[in-house]
C-alpha positions in Angstrom: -19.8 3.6 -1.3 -18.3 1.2 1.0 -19.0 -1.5 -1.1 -17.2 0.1 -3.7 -14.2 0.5 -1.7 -14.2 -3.0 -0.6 -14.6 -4.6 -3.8 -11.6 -2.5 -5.4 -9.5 -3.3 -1.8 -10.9 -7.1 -2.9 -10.0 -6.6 -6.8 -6.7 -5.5 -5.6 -5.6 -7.8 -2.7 -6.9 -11.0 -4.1 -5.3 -10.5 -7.9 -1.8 -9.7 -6.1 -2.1 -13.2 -3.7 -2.9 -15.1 -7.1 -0.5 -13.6 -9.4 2.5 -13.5 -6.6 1.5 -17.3 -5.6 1.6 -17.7 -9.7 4.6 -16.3 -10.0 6.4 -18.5 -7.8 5.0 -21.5 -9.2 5.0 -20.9 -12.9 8.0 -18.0 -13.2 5.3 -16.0 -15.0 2.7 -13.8 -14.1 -0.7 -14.3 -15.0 -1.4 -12.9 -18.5 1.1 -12.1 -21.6 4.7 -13.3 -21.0 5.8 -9.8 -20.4 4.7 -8.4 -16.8 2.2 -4.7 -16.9 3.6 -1.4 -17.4 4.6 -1.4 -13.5 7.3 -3.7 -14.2 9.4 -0.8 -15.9 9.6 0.7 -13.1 11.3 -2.4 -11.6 13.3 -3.1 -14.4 14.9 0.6 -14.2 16.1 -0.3 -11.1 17.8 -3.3 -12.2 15.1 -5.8 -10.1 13.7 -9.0 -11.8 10.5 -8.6 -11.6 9.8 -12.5 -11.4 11.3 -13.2 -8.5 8.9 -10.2 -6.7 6.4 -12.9 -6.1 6.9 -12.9 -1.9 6.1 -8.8 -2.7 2.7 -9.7 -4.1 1.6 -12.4 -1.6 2.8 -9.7 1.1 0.5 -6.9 -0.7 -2.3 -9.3 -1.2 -2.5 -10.7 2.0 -2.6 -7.1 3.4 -5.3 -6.0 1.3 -7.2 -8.7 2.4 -6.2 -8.1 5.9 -7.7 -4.3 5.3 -10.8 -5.1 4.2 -11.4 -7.6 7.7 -10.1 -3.9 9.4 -12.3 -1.8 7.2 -15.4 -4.2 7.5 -15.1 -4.4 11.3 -14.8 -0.5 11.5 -11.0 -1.4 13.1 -10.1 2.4 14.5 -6.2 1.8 12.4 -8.1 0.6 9.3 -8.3 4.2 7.1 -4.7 5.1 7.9 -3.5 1.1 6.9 -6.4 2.1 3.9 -4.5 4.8 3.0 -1.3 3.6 3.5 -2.0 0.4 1.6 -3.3 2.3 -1.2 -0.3 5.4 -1.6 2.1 1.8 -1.5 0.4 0.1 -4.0 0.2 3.2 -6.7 3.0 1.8 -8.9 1.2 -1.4 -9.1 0.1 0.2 -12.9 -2.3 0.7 -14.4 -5.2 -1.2 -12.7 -3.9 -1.2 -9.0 -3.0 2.7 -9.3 -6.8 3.3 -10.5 -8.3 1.5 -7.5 -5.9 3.1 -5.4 -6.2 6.1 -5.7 -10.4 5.7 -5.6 -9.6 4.1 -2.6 -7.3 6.9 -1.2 -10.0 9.2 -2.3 -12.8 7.6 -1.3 -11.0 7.6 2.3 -10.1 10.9 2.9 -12.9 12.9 1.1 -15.9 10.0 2.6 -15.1 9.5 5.8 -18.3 9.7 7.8 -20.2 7.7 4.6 -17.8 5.1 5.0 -18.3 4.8 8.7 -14.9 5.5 9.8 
């Protein structure tokens, strides 16, 4: 189960750092021209979603710094696990899925989990 957890947090974290870095560079996001369905939600209120690459980098970078936490049985890591994963839930439709298997995983799995 944990390696579950920490390949999703992975999944998660690393394809946020890539497409925000991507972003930045290329004023696209990796994939079709037109962003996931997550960027409607943006769009509705009136953000361009290209220039939310420093967003991405921020939310891969802490996903990445979670699973370090998480790994290392860090006693803040299931709240920033949690946390991480309720902030990320708009990310659709991938990012909400392993989200909310994480925030499951975490609250129902504790002891399994080691934390």
């Amino acid at each position: 189960m944990k390696i579950v957890v920490l390949l999703l947090a992975f999944l998660n974290g690393a394809y946020m750092l890539l497409d925000g870095v991507y972003v930045i560079l290329k004023g696209k996001y990796i994939g079709p021209e037109k962003p996931g369905p997550w960027a409607s939600l943006f769009e509705k209120w009136q953000v361009d979603v290209f220039k939310l690459g420093p967003l991405f980098i921020v939310f891969g970078l802490a996903w990445l710094t979670w699973i370090y936490a998480f790994w290392n049985q860090l006693a803040w890591a299931r709240g920033m696990g949690i946390t991480l994963g309720v902030l990320t839930l708009w990310y659709l439709p991938v990012g909400t899925l392993f989200s909310i298997i994480i925030i499951v995983l975490l609250l129902v799995a504790r002891q399994k989990l080691g934390l």
